[in-house]
C-alpha positions as a Markdown table, in Angstrom:
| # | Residue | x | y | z |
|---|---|---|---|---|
| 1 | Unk | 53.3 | 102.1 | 131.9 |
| 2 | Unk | 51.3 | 99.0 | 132.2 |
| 3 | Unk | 49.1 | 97.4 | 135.5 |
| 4 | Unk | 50.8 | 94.3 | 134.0 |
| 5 | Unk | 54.2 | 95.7 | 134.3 |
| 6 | Unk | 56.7 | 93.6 | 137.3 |
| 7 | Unk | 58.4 | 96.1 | 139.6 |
| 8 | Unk | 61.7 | 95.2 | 138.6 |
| 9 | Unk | 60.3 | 96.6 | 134.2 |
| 10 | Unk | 59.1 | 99.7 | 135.9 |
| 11 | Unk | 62.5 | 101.0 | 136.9 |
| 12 | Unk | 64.5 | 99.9 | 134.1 |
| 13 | Unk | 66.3 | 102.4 | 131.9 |
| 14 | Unk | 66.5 | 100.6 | 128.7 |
| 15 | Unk | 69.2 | 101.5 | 125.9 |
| 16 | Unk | 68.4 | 104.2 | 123.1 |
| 17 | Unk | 70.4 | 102.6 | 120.0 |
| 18 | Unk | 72.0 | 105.7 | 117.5 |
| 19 | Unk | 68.5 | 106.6 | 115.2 |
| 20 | Unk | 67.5 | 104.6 | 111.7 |
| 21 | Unk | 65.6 | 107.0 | 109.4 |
| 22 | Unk | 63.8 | 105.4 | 107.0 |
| 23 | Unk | 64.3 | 108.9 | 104.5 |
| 24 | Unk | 66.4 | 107.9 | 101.2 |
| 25 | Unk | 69.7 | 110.0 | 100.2 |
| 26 | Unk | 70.5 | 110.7 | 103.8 |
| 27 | Unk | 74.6 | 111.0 | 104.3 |
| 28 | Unk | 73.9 | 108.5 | 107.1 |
| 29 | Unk | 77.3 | 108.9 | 109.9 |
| 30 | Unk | 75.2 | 108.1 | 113.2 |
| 31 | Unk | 75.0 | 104.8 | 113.8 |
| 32 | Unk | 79.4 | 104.3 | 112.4 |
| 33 | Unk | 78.4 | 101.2 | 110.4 |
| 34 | Unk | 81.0 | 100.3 | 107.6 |
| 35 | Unk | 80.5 | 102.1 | 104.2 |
| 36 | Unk | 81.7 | 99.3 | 102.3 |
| 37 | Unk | 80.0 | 96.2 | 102.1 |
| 38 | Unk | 80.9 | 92.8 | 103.8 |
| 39 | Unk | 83.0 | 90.2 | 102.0 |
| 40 | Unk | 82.1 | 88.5 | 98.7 |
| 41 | Unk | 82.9 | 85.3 | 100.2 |
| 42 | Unk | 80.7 | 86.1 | 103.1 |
| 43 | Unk | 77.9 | 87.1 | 101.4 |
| 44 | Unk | 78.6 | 83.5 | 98.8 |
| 45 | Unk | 78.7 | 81.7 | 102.1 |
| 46 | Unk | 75.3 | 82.9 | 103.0 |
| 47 | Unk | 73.4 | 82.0 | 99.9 |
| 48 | Unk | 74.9 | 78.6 | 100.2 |
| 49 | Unk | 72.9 | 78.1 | 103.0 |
| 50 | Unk | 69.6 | 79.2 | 101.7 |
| 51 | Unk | 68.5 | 75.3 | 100.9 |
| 52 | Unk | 66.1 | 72.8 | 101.9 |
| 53 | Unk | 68.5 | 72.9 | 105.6 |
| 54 | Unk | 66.5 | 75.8 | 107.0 |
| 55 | Unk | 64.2 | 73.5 | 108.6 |
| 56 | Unk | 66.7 | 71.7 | 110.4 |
| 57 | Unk | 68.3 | 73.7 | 113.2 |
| 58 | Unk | 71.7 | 75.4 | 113.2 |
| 59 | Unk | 74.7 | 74.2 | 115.3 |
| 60 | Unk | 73.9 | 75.3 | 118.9 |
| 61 | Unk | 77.9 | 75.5 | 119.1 |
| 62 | Unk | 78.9 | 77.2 | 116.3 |
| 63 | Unk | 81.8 | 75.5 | 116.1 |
| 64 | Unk | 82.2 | 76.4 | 112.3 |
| 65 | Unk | 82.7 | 79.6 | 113.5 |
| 66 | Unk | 84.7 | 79.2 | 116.6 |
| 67 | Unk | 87.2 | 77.3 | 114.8 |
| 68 | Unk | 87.4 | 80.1 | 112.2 |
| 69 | Unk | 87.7 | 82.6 | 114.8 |
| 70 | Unk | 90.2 | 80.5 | 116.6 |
| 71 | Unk | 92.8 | 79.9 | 113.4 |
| 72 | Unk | 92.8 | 83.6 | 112.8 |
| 73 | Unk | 93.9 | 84.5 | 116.4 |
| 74 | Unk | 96.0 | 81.6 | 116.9 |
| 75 | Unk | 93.8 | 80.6 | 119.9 |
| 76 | Unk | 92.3 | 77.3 | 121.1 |
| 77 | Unk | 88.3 | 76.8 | 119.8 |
| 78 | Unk | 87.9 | 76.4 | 123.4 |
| 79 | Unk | 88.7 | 79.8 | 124.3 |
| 80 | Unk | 86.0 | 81.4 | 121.9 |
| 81 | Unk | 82.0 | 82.0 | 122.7 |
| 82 | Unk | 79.8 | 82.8 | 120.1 |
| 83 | Unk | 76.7 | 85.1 | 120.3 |
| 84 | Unk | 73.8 | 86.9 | 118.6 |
| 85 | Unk | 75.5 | 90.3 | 118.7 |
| 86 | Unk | 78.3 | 91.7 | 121.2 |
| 87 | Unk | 75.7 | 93.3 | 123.2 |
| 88 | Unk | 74.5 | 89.8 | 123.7 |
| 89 | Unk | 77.9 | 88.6 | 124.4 |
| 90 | Unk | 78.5 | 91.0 | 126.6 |
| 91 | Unk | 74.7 | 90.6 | 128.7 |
| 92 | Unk | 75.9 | 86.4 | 129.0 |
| 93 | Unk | 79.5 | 88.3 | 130.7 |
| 94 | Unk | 77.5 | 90.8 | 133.2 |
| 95 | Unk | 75.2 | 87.9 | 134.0 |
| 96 | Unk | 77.8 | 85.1 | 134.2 |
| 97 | Unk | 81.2 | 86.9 | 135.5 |
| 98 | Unk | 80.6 | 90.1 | 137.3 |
| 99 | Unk | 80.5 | 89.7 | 140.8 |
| 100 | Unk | 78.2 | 91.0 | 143.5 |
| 101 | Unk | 80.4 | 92.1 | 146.4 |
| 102 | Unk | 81.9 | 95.1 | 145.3 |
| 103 | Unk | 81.1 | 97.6 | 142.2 |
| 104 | Unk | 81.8 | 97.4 | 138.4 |
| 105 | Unk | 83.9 | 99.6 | 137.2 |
| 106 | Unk | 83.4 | 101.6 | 134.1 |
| 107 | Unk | 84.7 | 105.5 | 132.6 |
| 108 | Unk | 82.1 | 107.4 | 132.9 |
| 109 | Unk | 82.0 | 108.4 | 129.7 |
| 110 | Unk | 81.9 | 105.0 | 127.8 |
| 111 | Unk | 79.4 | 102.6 | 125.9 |
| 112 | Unk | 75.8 | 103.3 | 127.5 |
| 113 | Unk | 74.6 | 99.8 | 127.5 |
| 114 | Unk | 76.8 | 99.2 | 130.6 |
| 115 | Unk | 74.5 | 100.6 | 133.1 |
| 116 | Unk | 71.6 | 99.2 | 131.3 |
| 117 | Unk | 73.0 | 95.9 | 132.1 |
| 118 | Unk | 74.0 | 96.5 | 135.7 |
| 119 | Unk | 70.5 | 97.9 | 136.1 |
| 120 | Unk | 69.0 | 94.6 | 134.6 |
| 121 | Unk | 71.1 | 92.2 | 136.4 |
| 122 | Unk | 71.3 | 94.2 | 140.1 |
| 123 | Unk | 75.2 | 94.9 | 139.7 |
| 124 | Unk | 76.3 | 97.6 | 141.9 |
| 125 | Unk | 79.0 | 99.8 | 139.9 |
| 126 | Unk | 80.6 | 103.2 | 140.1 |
| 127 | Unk | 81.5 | 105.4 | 137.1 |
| 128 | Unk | 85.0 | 106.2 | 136.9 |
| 129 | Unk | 86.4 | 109.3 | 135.2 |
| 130 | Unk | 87.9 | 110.0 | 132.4 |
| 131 | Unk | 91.0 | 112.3 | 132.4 |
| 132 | Unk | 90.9 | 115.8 | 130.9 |
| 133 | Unk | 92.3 | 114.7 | 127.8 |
| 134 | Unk | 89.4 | 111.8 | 127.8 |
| 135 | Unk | 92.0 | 109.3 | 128.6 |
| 136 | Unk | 91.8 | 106.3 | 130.8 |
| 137 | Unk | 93.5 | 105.9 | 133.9 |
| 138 | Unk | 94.9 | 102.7 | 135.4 |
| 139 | Unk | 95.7 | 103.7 | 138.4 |
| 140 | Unk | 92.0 | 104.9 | 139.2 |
| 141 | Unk | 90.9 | 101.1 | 138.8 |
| 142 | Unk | 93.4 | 99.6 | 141.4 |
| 143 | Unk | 91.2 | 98.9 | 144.1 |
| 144 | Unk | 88.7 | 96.9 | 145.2 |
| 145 | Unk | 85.9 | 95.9 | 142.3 |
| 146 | Unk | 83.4 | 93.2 | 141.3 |
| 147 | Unk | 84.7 | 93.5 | 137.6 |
| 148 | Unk | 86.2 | 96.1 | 135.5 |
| 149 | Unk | 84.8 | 96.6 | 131.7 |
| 150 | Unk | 85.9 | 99.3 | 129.1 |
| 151 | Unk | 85.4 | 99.7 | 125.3 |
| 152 | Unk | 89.2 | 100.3 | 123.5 |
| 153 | Unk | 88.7 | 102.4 | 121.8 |
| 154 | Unk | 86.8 | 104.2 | 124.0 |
| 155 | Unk | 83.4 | 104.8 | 122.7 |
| 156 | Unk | 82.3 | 107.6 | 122.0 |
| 157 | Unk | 85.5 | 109.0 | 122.4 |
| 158 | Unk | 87.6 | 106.9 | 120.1 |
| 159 | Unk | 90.7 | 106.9 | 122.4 |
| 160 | Unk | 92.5 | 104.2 | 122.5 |
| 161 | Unk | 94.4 | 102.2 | 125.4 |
| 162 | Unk | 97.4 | 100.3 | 124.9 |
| 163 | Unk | 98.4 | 96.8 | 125.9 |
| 164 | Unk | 101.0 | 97.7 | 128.4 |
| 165 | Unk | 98.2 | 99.9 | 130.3 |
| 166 | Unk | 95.8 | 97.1 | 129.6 |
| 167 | Unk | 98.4 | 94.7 | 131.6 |
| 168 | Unk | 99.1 | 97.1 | 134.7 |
| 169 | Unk | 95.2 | 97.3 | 134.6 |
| 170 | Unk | 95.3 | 93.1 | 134.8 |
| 171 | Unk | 97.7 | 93.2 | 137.1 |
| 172 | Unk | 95.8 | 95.6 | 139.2 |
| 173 | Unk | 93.0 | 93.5 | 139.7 |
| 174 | Unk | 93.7 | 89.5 | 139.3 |
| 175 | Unk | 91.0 | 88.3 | 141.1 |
| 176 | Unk | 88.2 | 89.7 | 139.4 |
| 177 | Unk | 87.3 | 89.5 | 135.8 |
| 178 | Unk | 88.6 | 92.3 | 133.4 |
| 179 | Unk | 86.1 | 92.5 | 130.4 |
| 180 | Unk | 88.3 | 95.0 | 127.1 |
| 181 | Unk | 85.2 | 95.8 | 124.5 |
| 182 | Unk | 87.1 | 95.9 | 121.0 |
| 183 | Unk | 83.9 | 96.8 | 118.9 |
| 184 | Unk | 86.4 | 98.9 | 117.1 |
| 185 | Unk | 89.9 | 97.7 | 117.8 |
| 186 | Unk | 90.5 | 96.5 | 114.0 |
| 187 | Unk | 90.5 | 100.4 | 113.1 |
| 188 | Unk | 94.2 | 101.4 | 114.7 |
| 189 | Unk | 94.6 | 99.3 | 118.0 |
| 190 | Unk | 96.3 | 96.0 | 118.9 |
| 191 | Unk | 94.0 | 93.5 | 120.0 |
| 192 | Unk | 93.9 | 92.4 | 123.5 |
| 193 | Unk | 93.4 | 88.6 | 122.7 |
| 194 | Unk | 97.2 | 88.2 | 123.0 |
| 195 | Unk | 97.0 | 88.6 | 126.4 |
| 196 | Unk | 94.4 | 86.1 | 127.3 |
| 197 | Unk | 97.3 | 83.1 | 127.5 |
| 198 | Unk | 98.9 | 85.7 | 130.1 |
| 199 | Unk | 96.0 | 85.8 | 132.3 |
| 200 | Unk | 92.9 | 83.9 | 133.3 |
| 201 | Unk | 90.9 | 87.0 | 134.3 |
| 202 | Unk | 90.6 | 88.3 | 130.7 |
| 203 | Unk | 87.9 | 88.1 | 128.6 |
| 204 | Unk | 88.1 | 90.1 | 125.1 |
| 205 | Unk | 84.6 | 90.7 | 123.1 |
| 206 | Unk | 84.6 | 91.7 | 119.5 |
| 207 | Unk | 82.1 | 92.0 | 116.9 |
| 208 | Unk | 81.6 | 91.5 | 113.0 |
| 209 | Unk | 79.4 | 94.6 | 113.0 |
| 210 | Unk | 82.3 | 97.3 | 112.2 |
| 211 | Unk | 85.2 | 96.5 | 110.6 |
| 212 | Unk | 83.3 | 93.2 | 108.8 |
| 213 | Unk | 80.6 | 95.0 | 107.6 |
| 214 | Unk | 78.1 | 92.3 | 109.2 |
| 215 | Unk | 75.9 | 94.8 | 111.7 |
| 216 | Unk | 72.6 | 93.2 | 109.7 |
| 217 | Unk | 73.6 | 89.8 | 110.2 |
| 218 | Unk | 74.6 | 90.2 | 114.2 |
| 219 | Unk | 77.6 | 88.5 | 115.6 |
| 220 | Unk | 79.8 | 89.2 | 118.4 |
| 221 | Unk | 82.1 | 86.6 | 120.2 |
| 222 | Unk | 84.7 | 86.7 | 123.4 |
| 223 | Unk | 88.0 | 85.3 | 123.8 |
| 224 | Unk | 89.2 | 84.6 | 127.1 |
| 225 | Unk | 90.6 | 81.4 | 129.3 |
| 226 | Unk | 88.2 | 78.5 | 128.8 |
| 227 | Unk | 86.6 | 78.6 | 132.2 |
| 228 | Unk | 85.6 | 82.3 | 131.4 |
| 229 | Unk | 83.8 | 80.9 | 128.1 |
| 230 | Unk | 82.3 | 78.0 | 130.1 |
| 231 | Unk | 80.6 | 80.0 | 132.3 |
| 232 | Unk | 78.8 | 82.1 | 128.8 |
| 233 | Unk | 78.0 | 78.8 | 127.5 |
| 234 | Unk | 76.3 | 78.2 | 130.9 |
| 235 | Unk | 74.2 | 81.5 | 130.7 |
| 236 | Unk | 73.5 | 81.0 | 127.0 |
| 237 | Unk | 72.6 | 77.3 | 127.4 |
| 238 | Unk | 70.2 | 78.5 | 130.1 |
| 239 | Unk | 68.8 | 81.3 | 127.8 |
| 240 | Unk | 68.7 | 80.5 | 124.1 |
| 241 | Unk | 70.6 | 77.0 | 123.0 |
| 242 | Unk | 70.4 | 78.8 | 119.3 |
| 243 | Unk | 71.6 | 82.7 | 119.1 |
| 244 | Unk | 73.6 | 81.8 | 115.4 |
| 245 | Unk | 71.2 | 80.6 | 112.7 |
| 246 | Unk | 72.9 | 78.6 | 109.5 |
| 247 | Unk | 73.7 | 81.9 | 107.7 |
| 248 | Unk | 75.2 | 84.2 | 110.5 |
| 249 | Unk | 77.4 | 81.4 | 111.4 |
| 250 | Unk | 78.4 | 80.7 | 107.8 |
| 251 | Unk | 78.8 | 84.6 | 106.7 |
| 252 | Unk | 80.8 | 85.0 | 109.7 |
| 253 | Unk | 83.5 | 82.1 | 109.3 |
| 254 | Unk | 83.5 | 83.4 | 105.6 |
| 255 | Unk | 84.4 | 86.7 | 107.0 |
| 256 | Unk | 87.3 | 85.8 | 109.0 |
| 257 | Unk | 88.4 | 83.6 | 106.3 |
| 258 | Unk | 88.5 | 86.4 | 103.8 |
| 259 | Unk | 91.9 | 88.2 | 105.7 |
| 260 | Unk | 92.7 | 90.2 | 102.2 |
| 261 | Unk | 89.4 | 92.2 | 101.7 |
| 262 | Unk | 89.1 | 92.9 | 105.2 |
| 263 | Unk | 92.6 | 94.3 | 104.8 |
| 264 | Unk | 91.5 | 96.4 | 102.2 |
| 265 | Unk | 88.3 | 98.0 | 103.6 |
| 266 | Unk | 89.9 | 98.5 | 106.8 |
| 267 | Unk | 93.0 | 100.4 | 105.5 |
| 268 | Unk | 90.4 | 102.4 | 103.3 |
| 269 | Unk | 88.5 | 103.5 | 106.8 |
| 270 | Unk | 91.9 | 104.6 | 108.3 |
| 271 | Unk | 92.8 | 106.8 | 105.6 |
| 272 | Unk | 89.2 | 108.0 | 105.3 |
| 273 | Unk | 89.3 | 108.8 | 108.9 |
| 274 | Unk | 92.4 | 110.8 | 108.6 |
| 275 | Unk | 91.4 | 112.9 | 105.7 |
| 276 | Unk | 87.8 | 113.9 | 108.1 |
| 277 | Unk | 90.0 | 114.7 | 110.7 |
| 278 | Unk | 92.6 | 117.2 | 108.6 |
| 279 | Unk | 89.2 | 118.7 | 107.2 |
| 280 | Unk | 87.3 | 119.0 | 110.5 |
| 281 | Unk | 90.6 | 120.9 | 111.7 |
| 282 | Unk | 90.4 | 122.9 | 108.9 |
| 283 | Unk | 87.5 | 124.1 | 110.4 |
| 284 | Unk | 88.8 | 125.2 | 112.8 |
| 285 | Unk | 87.0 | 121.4 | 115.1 |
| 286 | Unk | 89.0 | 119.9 | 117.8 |
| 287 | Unk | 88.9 | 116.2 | 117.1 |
| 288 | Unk | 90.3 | 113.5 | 120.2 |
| 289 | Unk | 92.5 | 110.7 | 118.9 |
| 290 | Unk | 90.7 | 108.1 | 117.6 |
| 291 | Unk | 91.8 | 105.0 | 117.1 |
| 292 | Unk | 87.7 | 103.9 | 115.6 |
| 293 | Unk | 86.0 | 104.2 | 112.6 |
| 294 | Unk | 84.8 | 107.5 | 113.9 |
| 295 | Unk | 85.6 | 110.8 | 115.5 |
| 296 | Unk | 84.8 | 112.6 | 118.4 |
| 297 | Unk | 85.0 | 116.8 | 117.6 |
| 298 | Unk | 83.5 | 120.2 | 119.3 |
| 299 | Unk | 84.1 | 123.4 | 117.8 |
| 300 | Unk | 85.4 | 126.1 | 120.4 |
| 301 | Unk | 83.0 | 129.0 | 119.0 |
| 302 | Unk | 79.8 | 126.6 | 118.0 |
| 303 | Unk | 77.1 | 125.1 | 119.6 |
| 304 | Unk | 77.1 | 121.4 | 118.7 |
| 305 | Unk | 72.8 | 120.8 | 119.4 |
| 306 | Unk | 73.0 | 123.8 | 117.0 |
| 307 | Unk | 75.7 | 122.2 | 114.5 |
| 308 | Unk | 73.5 | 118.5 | 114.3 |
| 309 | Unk | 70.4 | 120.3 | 113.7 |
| 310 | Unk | 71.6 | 122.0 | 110.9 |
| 311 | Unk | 73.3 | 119.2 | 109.5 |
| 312 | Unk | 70.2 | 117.4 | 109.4 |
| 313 | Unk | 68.9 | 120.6 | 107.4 |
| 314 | Unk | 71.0 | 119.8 | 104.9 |
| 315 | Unk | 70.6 | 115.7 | 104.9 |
| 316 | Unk | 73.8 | 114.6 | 107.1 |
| 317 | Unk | 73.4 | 113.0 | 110.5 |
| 318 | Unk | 75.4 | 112.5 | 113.1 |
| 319 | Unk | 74.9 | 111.9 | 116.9 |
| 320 | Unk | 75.0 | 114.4 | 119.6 |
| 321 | Unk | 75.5 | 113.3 | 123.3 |
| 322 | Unk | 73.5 | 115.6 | 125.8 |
| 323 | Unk | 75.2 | 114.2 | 129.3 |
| 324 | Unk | 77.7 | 116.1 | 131.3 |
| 325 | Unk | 81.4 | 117.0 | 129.7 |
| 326 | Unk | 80.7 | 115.4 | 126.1 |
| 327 | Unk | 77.7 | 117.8 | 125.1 |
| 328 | Unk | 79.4 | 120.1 | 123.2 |
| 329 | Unk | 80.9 | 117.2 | 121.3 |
| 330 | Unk | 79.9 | 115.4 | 117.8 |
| 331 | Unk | 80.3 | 111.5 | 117.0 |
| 332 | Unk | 80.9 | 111.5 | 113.6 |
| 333 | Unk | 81.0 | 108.0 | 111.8 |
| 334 | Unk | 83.7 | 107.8 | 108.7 |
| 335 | Unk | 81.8 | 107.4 | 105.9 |
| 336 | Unk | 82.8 | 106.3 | 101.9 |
| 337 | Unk | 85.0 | 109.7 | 100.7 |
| 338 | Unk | 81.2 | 111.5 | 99.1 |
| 339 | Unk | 79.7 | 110.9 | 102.5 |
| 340 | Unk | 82.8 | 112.6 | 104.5 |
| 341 | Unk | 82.6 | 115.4 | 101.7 |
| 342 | Unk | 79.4 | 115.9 | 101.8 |
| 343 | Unk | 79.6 | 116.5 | 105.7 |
| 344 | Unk | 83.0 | 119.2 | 105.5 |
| 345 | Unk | 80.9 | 120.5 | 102.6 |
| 346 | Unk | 78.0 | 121.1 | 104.9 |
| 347 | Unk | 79.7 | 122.2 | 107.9 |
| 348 | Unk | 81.1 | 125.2 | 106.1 |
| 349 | Unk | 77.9 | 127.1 | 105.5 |
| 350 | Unk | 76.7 | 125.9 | 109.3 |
């Protein structure tokens, strides 16, 4: 801590991403980033744009992108934001759309950037929780809020929430905005983006860092009734007029475009997933229903501090939560099928 330090740094709690260990020949399933690679005609689209252009800047719209984004959902380009990231995305929708005269809600056992975000922007919010089964439930967000905001899936959990819940959830609370985080959606949900025509108080975030196998390049985007997107552009315009350079926006739309490989990596990542989950039964793991390109699992007769630590022994990391009612639980990214051997493999001797 700093004399230089402002009050307001002093008390913030910042976000602690999943770990990035520099060691080689690590079976890597912490961080559930795609084991296959992103698109060949993303990655083309990228080196097209390593030319003499770079010192010009890139399109402060994006609307390369948005228009790509927009064909494949059937949407209007007006409906579509664009940022560095879905965590920045999702800071412009805290900032921009969450109101101040009653409290966020959020499970209490969800993404833990949320409130990082209420602490940075002063947003009241209360913690709403999860069922015994980890589930969602809609009728413990009908009442009063400033904004409601939930990953589906769930993360870390993986469950999944379907469309006719999200719409009693909508319907619950039309005058304040309902934010559905799909970071993992593309991995055994139905997206929420056909819903947005249905109501104005939806805003749907996404990004190209799971199931497109962009996390180095850093996009995320929302879909949502065009006021919802003007008031992003308003924050971003007021923040950073650039958050796409030349290749993000050009890898991305390539991405999108590229509807058959995503097909294929995707389906390869479900049936990955499901084979992890038949082995981790095996062993006698109980493993929630995950609709993600991970699973959640606890072992009824093992410590799960005890169980990461010895995976890590043996080169295979995963992440362990330490807060209430998920410690004894393992997040467990699917990996290519030699990574998800190697973990049953190591599990057996643990």
């Amino acid at each position: 801590m700093s004399k230089f330090w402002s009050p307001f740094v002093k008390d913030l709690v910042p976000y602690v991403p999943g770990e990035q260990p520099k060691l080689s020949k690590l079976v890597k399933l912490n961080t559930n980033e795609n084991p296959y690679g992103p698109s060949p005609r993303a990655i083309a689209a990228m080196q097209a744009e390593l030319n003499d252009d770079l010192r010009l800047y890139p399109d402060p719209n994006g609307d390369r992108l948005k228009q790509a984004v927009a064909e494949y959902y059937g949407v209007q380009p007006a409906q579509v934001f664009v940022g560095n990231g879905s965590d920045e995305v999702l800071a412009h929708a805290f900032h921009g759309l969450f109101q101040h005269d009653a409290p966020l809600l959020f499970p209490d056992i969800s993404y833990s950037f949320y409130p990082v975000y209420c602490g940075l922007y002063g947003i009241d919010h209360e913690q709403v929780a999860l069922d015994e089964q980890f589930q969602i439930r809609v009728e413990d967000y009908a009442r009063p809020n400033g904004g409601i905001i939930f990953p589906n899936p769930n993360a870390p959990t993986g469950c999944l929430l379907p469309l006719d819940a999200i719409e009693r959830l909508l319907q619950g609370s039309p005058d304040s905005v309902v934010l559905v985080d799909e970071a993992y959606i593309d991995f055994g949900g139905e997206t929420a983006i056909s819903l947005v025509d249905k109501y104005p108080n939806l805003l749907v975030t996404q990004t190209l860092s799971k199931s497109r196998s962009l996390a180095g390049l850093r996009v995320g985007i929302a879909v949502g009734h065009p006021d919802l997107i003007e008031a992003l552009e308003r924050i971003k315009n007021s923040f950073n007029s650039y958050p796409l350079d030349r290749m993000a926006i050009a890898g991305a739309a390539a991405a999108f475009a590229d509807r058959a490989y995503f097909e294929q990596t995707r389906q390869q990542v479900i049936t990955s997933r499901e084979a992890v989950v038949a082995g981790l039964q095996g062993l006698g793991f109980e493993v929630l229903p995950s609709a993600a390109n991970f699973v959640f699992a606890r072992h009824p007769g093992k410590d799960a501090a005890t169980l990461a630590a010895g995976l890590r022994e043996q080169g295979v990391i995963v992440r362990h939560f330490k807060q209430p009612r998920i410690a004894q639980f393992l997040r467990i990214t699917i990996g290519a099928p030699e990574q998800n051997q190697a973990l049953l493999e190591a599990l057996q001797g643990l």
